[in-house]
VOMILO-195765 format. One record per atom (N, C-alpha, C): residue number from 1; atom name; residue in three letters; x, y, z. Coordinates in Angstrom, 3 decimals. Each point is the difference from the previous one (the first is absolute). Layout:
residues N
drengu:NUM; kolkol:CA; torlum:ALA; px:X; py:Y; pz:Z
...
This chain:
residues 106
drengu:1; kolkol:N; torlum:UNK; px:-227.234; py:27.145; pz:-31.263
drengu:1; kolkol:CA; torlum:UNK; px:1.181; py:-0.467; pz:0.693
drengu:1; kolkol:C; torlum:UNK; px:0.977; py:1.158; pz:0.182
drengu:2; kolkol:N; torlum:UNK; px:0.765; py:0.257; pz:1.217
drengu:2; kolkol:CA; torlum:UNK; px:0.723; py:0.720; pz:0.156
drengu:2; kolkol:C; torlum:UNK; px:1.444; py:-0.450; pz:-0.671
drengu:3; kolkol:N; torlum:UNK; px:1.019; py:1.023; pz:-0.576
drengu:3; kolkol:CA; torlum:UNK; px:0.494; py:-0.599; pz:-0.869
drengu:3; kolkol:C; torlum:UNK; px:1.557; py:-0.186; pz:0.188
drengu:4; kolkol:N; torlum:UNK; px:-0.001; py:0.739; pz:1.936
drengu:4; kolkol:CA; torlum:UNK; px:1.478; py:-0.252; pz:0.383
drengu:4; kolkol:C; torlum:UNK; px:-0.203; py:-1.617; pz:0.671
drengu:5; kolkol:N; torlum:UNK; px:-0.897; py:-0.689; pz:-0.369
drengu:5; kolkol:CA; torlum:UNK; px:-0.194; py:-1.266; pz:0.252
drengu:5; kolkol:C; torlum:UNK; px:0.285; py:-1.413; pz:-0.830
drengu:6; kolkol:N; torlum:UNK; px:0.168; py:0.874; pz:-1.427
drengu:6; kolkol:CA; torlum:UNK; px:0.581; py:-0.779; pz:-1.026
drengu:6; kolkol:C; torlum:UNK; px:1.517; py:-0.652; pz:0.064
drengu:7; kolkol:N; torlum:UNK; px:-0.115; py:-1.225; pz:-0.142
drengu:7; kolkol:CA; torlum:UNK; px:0.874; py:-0.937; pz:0.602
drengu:7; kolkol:C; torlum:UNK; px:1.556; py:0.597; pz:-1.081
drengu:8; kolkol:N; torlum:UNK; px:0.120; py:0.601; pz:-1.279
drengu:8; kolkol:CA; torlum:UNK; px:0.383; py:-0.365; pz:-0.668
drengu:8; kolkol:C; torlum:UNK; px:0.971; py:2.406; pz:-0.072
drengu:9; kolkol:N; torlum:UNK; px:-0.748; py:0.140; pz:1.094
drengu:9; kolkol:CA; torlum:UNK; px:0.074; py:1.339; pz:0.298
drengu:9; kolkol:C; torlum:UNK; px:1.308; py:0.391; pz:0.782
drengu:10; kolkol:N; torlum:UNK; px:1.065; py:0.989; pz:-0.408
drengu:10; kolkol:CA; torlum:UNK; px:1.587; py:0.153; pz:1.181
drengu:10; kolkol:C; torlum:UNK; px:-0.453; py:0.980; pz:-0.071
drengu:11; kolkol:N; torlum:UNK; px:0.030; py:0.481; pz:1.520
drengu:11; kolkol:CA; torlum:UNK; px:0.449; py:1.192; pz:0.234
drengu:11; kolkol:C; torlum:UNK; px:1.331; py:0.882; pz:-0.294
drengu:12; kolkol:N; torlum:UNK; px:-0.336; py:0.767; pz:-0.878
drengu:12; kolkol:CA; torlum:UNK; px:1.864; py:0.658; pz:-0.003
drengu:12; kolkol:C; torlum:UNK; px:-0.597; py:1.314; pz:0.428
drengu:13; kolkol:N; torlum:UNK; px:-0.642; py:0.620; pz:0.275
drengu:13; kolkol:CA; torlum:UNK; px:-0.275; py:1.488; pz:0.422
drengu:13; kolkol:C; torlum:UNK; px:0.982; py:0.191; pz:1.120
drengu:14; kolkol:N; torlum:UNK; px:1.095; py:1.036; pz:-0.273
drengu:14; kolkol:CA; torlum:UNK; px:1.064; py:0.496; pz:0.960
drengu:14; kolkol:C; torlum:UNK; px:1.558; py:-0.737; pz:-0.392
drengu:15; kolkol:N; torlum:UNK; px:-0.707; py:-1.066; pz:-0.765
drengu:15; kolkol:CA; torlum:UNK; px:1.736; py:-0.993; pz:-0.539
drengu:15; kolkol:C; torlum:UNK; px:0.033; py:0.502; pz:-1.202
drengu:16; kolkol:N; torlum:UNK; px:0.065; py:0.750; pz:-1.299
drengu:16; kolkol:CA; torlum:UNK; px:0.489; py:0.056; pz:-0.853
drengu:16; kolkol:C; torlum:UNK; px:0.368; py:1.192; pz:-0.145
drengu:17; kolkol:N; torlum:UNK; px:0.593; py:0.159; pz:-0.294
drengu:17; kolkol:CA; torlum:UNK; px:1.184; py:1.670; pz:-0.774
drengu:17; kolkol:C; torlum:UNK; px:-0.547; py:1.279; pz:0.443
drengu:18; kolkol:N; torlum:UNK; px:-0.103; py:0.582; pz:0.936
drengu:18; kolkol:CA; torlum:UNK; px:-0.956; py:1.566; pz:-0.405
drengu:18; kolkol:C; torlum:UNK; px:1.310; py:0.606; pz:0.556
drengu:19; kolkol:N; torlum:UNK; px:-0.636; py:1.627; pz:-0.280
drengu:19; kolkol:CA; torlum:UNK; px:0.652; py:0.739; pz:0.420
drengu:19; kolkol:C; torlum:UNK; px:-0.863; py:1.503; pz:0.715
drengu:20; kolkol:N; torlum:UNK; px:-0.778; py:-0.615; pz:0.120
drengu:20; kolkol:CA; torlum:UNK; px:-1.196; py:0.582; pz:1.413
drengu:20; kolkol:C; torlum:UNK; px:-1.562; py:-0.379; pz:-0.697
drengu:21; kolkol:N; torlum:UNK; px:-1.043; py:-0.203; pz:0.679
drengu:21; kolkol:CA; torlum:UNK; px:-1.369; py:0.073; pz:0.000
drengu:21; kolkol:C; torlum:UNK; px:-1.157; py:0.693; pz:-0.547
drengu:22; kolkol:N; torlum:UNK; px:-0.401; py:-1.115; pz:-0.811
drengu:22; kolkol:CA; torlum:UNK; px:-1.149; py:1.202; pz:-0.755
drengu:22; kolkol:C; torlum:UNK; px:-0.840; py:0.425; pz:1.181
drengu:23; kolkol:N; torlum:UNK; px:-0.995; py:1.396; pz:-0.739
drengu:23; kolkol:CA; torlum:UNK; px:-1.005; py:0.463; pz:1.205
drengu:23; kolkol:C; torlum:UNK; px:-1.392; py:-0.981; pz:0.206
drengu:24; kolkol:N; torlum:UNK; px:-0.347; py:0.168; pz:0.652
drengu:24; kolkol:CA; torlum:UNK; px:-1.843; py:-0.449; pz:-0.006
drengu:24; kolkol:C; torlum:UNK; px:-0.313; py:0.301; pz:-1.069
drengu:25; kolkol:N; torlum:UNK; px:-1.152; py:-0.093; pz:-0.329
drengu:25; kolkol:CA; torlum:UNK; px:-1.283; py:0.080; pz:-0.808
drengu:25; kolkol:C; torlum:UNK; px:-1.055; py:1.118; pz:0.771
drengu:26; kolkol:N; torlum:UNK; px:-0.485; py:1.035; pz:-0.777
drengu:26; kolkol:CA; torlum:UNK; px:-0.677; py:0.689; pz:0.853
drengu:26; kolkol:C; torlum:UNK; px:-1.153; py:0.327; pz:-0.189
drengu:27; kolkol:N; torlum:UNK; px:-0.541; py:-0.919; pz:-0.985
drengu:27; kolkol:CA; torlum:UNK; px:-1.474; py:-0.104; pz:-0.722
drengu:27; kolkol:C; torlum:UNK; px:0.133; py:-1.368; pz:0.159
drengu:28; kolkol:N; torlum:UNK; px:-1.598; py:-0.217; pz:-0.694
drengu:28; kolkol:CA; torlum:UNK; px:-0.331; py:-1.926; pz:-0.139
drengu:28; kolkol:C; torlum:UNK; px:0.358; py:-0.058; pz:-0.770
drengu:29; kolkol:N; torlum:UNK; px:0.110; py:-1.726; pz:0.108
drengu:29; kolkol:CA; torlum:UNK; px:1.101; py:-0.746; pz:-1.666
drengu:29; kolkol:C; torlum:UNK; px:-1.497; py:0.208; pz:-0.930
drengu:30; kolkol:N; torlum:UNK; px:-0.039; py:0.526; pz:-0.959
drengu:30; kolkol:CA; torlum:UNK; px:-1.329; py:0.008; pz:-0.748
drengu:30; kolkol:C; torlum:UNK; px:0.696; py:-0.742; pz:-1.384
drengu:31; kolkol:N; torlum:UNK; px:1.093; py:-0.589; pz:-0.230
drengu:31; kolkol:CA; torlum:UNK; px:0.561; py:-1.073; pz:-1.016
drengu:31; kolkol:C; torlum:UNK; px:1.361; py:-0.705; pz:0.509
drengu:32; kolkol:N; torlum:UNK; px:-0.138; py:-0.742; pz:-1.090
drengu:32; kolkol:CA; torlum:UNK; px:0.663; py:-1.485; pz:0.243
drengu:32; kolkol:C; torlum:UNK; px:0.678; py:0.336; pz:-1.460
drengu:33; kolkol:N; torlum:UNK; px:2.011; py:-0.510; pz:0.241
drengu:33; kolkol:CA; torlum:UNK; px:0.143; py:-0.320; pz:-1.357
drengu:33; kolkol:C; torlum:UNK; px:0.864; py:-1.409; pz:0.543
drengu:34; kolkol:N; torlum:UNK; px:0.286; py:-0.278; pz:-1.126
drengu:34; kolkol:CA; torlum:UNK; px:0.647; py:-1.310; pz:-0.304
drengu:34; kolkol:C; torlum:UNK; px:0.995; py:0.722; pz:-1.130
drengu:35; kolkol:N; torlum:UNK; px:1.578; py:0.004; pz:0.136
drengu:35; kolkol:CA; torlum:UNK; px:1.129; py:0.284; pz:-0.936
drengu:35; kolkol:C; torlum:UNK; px:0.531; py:-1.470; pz:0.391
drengu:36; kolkol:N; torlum:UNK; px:0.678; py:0.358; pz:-1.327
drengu:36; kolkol:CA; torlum:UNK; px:0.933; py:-1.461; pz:-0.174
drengu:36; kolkol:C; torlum:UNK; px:1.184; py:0.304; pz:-0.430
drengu:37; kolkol:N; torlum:UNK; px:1.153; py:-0.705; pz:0.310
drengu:37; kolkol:CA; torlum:UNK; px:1.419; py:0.772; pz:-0.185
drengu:37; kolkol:C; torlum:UNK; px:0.441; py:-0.045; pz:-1.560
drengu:38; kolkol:N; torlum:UNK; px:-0.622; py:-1.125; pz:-0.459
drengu:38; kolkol:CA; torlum:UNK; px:0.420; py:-0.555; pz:-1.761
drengu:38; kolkol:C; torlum:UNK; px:1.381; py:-0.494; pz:0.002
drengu:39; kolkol:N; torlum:UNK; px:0.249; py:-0.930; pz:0.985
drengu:39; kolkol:CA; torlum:UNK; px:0.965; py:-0.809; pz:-0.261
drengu:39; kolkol:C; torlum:UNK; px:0.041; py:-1.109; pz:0.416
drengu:40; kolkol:N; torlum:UNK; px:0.716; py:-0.458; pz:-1.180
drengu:40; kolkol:CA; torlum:UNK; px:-0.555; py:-1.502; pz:0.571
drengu:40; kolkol:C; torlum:UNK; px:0.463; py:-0.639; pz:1.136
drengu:41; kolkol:N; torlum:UNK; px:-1.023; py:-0.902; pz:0.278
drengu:41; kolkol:CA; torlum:UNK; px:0.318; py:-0.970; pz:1.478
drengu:41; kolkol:C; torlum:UNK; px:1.172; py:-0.561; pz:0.435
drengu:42; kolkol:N; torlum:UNK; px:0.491; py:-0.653; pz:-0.885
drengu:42; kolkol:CA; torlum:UNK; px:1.977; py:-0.540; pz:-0.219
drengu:42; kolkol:C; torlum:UNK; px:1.002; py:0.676; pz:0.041
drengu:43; kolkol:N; torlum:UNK; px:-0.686; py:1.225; pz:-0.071
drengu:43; kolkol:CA; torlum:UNK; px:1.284; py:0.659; pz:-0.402
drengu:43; kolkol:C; torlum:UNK; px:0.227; py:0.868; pz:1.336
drengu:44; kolkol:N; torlum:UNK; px:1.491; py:-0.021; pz:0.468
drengu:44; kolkol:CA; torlum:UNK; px:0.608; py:0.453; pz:1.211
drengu:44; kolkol:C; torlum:UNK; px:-0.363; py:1.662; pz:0.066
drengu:45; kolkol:N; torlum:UNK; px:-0.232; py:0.319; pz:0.861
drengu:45; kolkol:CA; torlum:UNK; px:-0.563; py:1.137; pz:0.101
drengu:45; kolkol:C; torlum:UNK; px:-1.402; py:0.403; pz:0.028
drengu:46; kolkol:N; torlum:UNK; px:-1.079; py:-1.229; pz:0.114
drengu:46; kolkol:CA; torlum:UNK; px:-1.472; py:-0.025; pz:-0.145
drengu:46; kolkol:C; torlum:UNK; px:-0.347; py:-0.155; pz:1.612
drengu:47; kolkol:N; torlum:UNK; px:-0.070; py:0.546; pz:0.682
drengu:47; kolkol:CA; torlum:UNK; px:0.244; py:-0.212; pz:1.482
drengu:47; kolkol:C; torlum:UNK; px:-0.865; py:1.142; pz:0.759
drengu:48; kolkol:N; torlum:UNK; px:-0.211; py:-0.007; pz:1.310
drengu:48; kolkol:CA; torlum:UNK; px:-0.162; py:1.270; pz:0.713
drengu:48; kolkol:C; torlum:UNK; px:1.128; py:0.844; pz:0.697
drengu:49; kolkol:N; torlum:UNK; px:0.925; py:-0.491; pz:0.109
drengu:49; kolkol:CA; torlum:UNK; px:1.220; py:-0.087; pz:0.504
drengu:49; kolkol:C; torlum:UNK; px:0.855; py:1.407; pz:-1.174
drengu:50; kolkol:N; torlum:UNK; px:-0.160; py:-0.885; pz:-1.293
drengu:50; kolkol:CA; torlum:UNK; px:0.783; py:0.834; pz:-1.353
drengu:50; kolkol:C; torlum:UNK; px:-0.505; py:1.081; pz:-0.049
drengu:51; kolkol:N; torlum:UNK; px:-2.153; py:0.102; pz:-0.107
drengu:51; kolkol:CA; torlum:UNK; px:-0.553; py:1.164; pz:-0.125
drengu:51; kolkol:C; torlum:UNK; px:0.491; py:1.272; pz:0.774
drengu:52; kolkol:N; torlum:UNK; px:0.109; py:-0.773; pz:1.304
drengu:52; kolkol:CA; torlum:UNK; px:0.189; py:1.002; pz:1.151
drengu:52; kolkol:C; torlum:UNK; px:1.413; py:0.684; pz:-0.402
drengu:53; kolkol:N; torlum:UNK; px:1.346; py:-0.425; pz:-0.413
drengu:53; kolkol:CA; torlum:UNK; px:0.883; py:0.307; pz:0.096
drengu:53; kolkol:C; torlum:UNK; px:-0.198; py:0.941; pz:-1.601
drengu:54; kolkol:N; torlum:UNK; px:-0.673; py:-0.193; pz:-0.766
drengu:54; kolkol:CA; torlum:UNK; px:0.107; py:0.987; pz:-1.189
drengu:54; kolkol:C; torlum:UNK; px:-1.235; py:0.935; pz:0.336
drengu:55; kolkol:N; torlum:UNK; px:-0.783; py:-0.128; pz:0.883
drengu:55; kolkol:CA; torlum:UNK; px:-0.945; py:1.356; pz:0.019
drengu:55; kolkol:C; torlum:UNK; px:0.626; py:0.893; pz:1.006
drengu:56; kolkol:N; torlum:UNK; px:0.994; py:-0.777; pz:1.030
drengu:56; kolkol:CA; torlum:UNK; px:0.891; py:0.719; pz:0.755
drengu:56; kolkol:C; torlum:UNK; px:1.510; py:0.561; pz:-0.532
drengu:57; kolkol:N; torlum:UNK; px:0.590; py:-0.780; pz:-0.235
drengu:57; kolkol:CA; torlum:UNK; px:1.195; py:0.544; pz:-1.063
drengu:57; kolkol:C; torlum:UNK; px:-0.122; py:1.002; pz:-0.969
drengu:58; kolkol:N; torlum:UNK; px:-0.941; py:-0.600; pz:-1.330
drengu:58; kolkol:CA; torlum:UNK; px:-0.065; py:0.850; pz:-1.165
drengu:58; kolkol:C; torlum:UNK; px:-0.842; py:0.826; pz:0.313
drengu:59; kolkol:N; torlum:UNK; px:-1.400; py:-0.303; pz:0.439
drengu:59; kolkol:CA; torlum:UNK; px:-1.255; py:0.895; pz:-0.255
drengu:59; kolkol:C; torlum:UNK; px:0.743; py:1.398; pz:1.547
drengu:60; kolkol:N; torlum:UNK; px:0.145; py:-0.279; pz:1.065
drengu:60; kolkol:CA; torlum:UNK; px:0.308; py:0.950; pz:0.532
drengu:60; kolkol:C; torlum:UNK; px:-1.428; py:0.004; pz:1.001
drengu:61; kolkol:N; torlum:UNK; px:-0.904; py:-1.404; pz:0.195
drengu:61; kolkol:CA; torlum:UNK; px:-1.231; py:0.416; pz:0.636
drengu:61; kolkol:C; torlum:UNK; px:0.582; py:-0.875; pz:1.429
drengu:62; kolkol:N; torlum:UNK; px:-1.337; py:0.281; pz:0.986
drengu:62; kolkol:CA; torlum:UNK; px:0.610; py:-0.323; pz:1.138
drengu:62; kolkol:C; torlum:UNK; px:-0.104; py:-1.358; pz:0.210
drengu:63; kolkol:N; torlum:UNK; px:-0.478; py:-0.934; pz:-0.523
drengu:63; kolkol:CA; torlum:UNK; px:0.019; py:-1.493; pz:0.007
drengu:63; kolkol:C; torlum:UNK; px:-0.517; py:-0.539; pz:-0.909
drengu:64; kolkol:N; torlum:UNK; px:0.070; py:-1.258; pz:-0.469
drengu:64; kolkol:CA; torlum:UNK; px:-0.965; py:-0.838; pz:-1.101
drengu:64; kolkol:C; torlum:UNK; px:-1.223; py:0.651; pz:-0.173
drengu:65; kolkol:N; torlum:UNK; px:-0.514; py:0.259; pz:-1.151
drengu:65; kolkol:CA; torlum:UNK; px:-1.111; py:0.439; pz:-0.547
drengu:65; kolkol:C; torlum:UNK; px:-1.373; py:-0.630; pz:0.217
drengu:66; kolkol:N; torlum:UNK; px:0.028; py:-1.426; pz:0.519
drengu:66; kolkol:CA; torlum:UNK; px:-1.192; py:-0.838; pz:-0.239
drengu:66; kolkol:C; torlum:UNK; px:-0.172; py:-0.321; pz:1.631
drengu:67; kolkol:N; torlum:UNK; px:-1.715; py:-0.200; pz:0.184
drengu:67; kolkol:CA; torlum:UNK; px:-0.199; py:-0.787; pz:1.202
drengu:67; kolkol:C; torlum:UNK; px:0.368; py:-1.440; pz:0.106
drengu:68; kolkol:N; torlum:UNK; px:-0.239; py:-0.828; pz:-1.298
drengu:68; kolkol:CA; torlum:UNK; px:0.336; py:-1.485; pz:0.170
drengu:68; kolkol:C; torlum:UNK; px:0.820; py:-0.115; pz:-1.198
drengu:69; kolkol:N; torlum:UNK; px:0.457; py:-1.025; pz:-0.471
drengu:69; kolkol:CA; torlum:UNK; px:0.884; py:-0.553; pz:-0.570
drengu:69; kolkol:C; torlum:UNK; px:0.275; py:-1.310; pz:-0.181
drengu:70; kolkol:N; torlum:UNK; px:-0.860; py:-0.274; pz:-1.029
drengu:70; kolkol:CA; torlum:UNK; px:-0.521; py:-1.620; pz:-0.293
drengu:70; kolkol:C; torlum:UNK; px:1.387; py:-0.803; pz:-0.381
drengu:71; kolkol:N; torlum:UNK; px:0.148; py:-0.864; pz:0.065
drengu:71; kolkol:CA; torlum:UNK; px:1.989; py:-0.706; pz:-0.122
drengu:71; kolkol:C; torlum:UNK; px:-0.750; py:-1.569; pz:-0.807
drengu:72; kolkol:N; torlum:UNK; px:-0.187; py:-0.026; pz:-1.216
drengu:72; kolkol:CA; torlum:UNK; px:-0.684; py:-1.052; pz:-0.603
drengu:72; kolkol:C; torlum:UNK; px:1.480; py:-1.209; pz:-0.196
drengu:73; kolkol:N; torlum:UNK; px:1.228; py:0.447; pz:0.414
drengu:73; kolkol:CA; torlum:UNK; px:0.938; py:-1.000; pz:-0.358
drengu:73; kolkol:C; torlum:UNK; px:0.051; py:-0.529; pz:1.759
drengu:74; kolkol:N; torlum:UNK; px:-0.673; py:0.639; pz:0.688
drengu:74; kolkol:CA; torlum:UNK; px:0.598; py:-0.406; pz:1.286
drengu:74; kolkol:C; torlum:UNK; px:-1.291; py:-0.582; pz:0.674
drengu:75; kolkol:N; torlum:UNK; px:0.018; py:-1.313; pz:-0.338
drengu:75; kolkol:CA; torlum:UNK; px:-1.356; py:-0.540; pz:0.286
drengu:75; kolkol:C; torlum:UNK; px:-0.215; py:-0.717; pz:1.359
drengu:76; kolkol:N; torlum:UNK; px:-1.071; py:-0.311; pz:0.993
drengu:76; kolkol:CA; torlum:UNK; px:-0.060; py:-0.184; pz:0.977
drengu:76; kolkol:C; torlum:UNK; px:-1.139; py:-0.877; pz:0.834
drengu:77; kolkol:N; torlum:UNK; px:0.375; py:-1.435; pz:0.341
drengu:77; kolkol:CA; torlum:UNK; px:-1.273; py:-0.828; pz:0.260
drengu:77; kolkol:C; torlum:UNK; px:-0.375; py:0.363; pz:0.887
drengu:78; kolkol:N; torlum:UNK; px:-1.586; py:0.250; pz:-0.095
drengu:78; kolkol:CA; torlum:UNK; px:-1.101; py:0.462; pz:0.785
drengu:78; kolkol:C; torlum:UNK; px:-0.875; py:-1.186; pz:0.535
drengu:79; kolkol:N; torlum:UNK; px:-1.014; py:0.149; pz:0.405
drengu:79; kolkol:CA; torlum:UNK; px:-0.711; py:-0.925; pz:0.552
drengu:79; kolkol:C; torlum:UNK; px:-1.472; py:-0.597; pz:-1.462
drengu:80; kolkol:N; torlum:UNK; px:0.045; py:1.204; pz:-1.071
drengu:80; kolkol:CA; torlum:UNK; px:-0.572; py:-0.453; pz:-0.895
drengu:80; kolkol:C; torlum:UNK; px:0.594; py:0.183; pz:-1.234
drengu:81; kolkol:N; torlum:UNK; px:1.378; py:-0.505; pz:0.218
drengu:81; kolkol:CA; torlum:UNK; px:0.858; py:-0.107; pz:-1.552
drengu:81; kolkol:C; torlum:UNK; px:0.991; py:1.029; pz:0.146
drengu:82; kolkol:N; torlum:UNK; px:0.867; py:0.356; pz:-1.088
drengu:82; kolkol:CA; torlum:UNK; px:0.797; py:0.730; pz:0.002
drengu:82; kolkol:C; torlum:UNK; px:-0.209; py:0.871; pz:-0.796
drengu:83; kolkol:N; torlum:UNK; px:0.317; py:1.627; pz:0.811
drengu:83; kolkol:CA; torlum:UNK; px:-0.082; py:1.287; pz:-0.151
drengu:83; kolkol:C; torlum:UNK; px:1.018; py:0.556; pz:-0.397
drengu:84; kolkol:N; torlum:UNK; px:0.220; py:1.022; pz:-0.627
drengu:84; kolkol:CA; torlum:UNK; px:0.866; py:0.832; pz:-0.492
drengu:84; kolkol:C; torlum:UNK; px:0.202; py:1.029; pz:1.675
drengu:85; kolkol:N; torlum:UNK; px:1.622; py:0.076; pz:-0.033
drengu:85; kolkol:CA; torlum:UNK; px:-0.089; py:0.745; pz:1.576
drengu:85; kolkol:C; torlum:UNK; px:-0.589; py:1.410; pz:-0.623
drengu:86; kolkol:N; torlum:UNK; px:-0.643; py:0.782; pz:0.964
drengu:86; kolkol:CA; torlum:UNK; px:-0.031; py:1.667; pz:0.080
drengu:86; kolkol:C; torlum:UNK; px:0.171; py:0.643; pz:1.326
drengu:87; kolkol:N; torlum:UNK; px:1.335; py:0.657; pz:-0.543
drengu:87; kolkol:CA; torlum:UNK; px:0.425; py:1.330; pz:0.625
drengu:87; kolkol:C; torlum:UNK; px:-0.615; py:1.042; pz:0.710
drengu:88; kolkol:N; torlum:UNK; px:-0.099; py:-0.066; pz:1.748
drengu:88; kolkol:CA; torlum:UNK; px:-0.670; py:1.341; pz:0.042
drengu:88; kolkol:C; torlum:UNK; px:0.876; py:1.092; pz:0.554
drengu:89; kolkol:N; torlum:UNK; px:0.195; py:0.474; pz:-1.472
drengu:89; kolkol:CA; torlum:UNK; px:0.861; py:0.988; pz:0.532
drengu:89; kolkol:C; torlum:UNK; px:0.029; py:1.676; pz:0.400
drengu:90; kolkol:N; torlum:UNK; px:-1.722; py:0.314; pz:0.192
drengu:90; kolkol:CA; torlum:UNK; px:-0.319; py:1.248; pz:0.446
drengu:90; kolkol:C; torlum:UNK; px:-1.378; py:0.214; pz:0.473
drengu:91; kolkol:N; torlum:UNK; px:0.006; py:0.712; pz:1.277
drengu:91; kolkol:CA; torlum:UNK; px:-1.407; py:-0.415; pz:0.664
drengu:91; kolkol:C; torlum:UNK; px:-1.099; py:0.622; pz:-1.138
drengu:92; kolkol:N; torlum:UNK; px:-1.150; py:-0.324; pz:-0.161
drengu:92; kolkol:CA; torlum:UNK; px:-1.339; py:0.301; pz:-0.837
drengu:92; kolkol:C; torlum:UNK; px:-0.053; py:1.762; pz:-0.027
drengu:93; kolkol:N; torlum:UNK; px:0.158; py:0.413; pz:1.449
drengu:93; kolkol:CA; torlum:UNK; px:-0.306; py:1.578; pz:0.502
drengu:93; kolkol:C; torlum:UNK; px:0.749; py:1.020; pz:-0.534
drengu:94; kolkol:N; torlum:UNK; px:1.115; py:-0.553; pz:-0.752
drengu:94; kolkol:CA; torlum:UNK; px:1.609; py:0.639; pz:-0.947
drengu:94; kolkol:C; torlum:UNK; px:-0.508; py:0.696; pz:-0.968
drengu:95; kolkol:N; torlum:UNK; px:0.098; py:1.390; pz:0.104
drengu:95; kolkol:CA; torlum:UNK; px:0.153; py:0.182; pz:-2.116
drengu:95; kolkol:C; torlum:UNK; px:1.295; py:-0.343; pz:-0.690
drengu:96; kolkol:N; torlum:UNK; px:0.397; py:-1.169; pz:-0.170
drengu:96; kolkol:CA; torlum:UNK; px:1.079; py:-0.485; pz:-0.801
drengu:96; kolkol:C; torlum:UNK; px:0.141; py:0.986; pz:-1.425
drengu:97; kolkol:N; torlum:UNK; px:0.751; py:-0.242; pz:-0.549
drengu:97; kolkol:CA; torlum:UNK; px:0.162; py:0.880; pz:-1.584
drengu:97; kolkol:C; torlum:UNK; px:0.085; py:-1.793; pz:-0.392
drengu:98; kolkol:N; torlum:UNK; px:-1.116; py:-0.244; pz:-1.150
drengu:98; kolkol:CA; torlum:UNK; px:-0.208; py:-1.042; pz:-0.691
drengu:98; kolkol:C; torlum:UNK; px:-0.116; py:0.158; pz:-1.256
drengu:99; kolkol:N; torlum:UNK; px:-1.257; py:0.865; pz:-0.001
drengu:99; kolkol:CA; torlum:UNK; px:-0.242; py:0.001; pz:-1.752
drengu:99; kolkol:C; torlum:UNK; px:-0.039; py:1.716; pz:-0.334
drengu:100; kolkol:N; torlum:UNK; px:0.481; py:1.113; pz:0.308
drengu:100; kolkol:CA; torlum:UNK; px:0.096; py:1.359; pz:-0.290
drengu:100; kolkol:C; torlum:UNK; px:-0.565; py:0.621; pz:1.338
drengu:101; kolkol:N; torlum:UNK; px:-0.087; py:1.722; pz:-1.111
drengu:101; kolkol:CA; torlum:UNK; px:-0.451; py:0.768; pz:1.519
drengu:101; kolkol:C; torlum:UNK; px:-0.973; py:-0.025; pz:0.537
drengu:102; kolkol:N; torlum:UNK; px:-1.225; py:0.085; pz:-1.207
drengu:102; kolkol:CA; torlum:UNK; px:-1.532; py:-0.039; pz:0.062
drengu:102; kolkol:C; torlum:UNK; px:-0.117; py:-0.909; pz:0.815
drengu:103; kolkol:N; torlum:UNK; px:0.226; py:-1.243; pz:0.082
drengu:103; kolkol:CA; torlum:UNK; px:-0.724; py:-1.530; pz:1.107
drengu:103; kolkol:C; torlum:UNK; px:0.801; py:0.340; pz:1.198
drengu:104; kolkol:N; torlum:UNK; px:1.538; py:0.453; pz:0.210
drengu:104; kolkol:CA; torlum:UNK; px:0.827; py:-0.194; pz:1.220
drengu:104; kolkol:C; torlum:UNK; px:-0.417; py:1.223; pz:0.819
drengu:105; kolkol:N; torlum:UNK; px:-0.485; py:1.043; pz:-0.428
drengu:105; kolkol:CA; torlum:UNK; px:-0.628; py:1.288; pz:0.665
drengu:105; kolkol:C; torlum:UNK; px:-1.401; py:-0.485; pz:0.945
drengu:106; kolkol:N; torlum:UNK; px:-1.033; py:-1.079; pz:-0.439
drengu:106; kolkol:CA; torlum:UNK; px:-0.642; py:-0.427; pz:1.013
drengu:106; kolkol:C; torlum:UNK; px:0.405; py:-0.541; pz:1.264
């Protein structure tokens, strides 16, 4: 399944905080990570919205760090139950800064 088809999927790519554009990717994706922010779901500031504004504010990078951004408090009826919304907040082709230099250098 293609996965900008997921009912439960927002586009935010271009709506949240940057302060210019990561580059392409200039090799193949040869890994996949999954980071998690470690905070909890309830608590204000667990958002894609917040990320963006502290990897832009504090960190000094050019937009939110992550391609998606799962929102488990912000739930959303689908056609087979209800989903946790996710955030897409950076195209796949991005080297985002996510998890260090080693992975964001691919």
């Amino acid at each position: 399944m293609n996965f900008t088809k997921l009912h439960q999927l927002v586009d935010k790519r271009g709506k949240l905080i940057s302060k210019c554009t990561y580059s392409k990717r200039t090799k193949a994706i040869t890994h996949r990570v999954w980071h998690h922010s470690l905070t909890k779901k309830d608590l204000d500031g667990s958002d894609a919205a917040s990320f963006a504004g502290y990897h832009v504010n504090m960190l000094g990078w050019p937009g939110i760090g992550y391609t998606f951004v799962i929102e488990p408090k912000d739930v959303i009826n689908t056609p087979i139950g209800k989903r946790a919304r996710i955030e897409y907040a950076n195209d796949i082709d991005r080297r985002t800064y996510h998890v260090g230099i080693a992975i964001s250098s691919l």
